[in-house]
N, C-alpha and C positions, 0 to 999 in steps of 0.2 A: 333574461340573463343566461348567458352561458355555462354553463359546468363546464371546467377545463378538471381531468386526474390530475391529480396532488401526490407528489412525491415530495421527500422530506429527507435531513438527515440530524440523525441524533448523535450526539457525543457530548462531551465537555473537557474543553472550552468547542464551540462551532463557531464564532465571531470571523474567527482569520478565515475561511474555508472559502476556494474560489468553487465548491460544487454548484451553487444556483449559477454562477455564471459560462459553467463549461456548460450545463445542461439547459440554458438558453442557447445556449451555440447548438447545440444538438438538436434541440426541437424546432430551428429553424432549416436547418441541415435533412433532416427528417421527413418533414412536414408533418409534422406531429405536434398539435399544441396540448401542452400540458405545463403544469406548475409544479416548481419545487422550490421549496424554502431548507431553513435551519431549525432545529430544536434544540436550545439548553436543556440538556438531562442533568437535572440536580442529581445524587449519591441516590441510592434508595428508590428514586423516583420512576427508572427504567420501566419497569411491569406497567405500572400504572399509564402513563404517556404513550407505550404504544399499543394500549388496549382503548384509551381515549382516539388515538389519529385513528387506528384501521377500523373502528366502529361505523367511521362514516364513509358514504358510499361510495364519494370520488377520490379513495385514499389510497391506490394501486399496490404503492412501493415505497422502500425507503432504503437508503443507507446507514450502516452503523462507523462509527469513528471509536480513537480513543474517548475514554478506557472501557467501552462494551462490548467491542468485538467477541471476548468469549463468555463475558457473562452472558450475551444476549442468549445462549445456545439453548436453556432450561426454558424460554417462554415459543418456542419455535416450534412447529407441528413435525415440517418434512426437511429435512436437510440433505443436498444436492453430494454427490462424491465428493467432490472438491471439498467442499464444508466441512465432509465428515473427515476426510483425512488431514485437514489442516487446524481440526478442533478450534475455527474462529468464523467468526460470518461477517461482511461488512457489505450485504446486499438481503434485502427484503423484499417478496412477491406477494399479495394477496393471493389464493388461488379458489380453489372451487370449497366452497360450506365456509366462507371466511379463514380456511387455516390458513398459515405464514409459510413460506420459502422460506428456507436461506440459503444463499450462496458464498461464497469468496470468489472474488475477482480479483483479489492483489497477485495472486501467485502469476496468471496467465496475463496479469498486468505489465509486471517487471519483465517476464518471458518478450511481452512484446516491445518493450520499450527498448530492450537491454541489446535485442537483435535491429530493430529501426536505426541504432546508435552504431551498429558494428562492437561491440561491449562484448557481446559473448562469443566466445569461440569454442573449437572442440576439447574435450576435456580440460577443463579451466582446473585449478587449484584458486579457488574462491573462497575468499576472509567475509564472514558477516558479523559484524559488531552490535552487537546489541540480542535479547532474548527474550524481547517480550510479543506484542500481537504481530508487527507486523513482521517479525522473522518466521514465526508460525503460519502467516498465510503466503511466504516467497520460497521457504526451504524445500518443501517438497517439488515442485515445481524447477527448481534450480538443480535439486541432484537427480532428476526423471532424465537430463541430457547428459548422462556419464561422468559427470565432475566431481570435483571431492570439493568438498563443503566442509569448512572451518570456523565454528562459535567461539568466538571471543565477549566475554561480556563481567563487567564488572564483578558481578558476584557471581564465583562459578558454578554454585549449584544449581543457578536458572539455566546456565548453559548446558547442566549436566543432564537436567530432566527436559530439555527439548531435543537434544541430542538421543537422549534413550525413546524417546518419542515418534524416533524419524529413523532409527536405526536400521530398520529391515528394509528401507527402501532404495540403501546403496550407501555412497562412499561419506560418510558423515561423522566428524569430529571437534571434541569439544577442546578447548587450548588452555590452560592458564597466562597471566601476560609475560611469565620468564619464556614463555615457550614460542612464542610469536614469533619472534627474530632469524629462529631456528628453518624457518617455513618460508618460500619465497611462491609470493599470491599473482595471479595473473589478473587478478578482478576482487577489488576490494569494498566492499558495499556499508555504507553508514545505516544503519537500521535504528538507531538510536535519537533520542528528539533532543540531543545534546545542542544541535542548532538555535533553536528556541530557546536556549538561554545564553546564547554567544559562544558557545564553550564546543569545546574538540575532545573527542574521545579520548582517551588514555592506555595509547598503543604507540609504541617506539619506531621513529621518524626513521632507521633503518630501512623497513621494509618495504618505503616510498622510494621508487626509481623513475625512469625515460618510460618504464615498459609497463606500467603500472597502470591497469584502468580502475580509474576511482569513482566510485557512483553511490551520491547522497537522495535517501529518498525524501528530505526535508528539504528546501527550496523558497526563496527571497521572494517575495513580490513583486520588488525594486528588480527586479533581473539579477542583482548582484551573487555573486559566490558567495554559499555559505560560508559558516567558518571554516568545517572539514574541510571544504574544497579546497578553498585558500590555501590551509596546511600542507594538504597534499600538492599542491603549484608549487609551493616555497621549497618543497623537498625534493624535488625533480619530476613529478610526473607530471605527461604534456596531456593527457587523456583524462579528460576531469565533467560532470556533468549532473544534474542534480536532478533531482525526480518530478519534475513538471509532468516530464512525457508521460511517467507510470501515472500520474494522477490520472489524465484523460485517457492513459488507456484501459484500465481499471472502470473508470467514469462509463465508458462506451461501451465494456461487457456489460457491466450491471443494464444502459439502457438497450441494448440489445436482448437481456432477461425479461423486461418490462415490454418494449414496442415492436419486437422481430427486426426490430431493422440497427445495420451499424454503424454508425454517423465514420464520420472521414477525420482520423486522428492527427495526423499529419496537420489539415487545416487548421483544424480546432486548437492544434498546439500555437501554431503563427497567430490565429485570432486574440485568443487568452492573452500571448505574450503582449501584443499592443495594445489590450486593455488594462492589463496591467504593471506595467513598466512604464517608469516617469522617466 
């Protein structure tokens, strides 16, 4: 019998997650056979589960999801730049005497996806809606290209302490929702998993135009537009696109941390979409 390494990802819920099937894409792309599955991490349970998977031999790497991204930081040996400045990890490496990696890959994820798409431009005035993991590992990374950066999010004291978080690194502001209207955004980003319950952020349909790039990092199976998207169609913007791309591109750093090599993102995006769209 073969040993194939074993990579994994932990979160809860991991059911929906197309990661085992982008990273079968990948390790045929690659030529690298290797195995990755899912882990339900029950509440509590974190420490324990990934001291059971990396104990065994063939257990290289793994991903982390909601909601551990930053708890995971306190069980992790060496943490990469990126990691350290975006205080969240959603990538795991074996390395030498068994200690743990961690990296982020969402930040340099979005980065790529956002440019593959034509999305971002020179100094954008950028709306990100939402304050929780995954605007911590995209913010840095989005005000690094001269833009001004805008947190909007339901309760503003989350927006207030990621904002103070991030503030020496350039042009970064936190909004309450009277103040949004006030602001006209060249690139509007859904960061929120508002999607996942059918429901649209609660931000006033003014500040949707013609000129409006709108980018959900949640994303249908079915192909379909989320909700955010839709809303934003219905208001006039023609520029609408949901974050499939960041998945696999995020996917393809992490296995680039793992195999040295970078599978071809662009494919990977056509192949996913035909296996998953009915």
């Amino acid at each position: 019998m073969v040993n194939l390494n074993n990579f994994s990802l932990f979160g809860n819920p991991v059911s929906h997650s197309l990661s085992p099937i982008i990273h079968k894409i990948f390790s045929k792309q690659i030529n690298i056979k290797y195995f990755y599955n899912t882990i339900l991490t029950p509440k509590n349970c974190l420490k324990i589960f990934l001291k059971d998977f990396f104990k065994e031999k063939y257990n290289l790497g793994a991903n982390v999801t909601l909601p551990y991204k930053k708890k995971i930081i306190k069980y992790i040996d060496v943490l990469t730049k990126r990691a350290k400045i975006s205080g969240s990890v959603n990538t795991l490496k074996k390395i030498e005497n068994n200690f743990l990696l961690g990296d982020n890959t969402d930040g340099i994820g979005i980065l790529d996806d956002l440019k593959r798409l034509n999305f971002l431009k020179k100094k954008n005035n950028i709306l990100i809606i939402g304050a929780g993991g995954a605007s911590y590992g995209i913010v840095p990374n989005l005000i690094s290209k001269n833009n001004k950066v805008y947190i909007y999010n339901r309760t503003f004291y989350r927006a207030k302490i990621l904002s103070e978080k991030f503030n020496n690194f350039g042009n970064l502001f936190c909004l309450k929702k009277n103040e949004i209207k006030n602001y006209n955004f060249n690139l509007i980003i859904n960061a929120t998993s508002s999607g996942v319950f059918n429901k649209i952020p609660d931000i006033p349909k003014s500040i949707i135009s013609k000129s409006s790039y709108c980018y959900d990092l949640y994303f249908q199976k079915n192909g379909k537009s989320t909700p955010f998207l839709k809303w934003c169609k219905k208001y006039g913007s023609i520029y609408f696109k949901d974050g499939i791309g960041m998945l696999v591109s995020q996917a393809a750093h992490s296995c680039f941390l793992w195999h040295k090599k970078f599978p071809n993102v662009e494919k990977t995006i056509i192949e996913l979409k035909k296996k998953i769209e009915i």
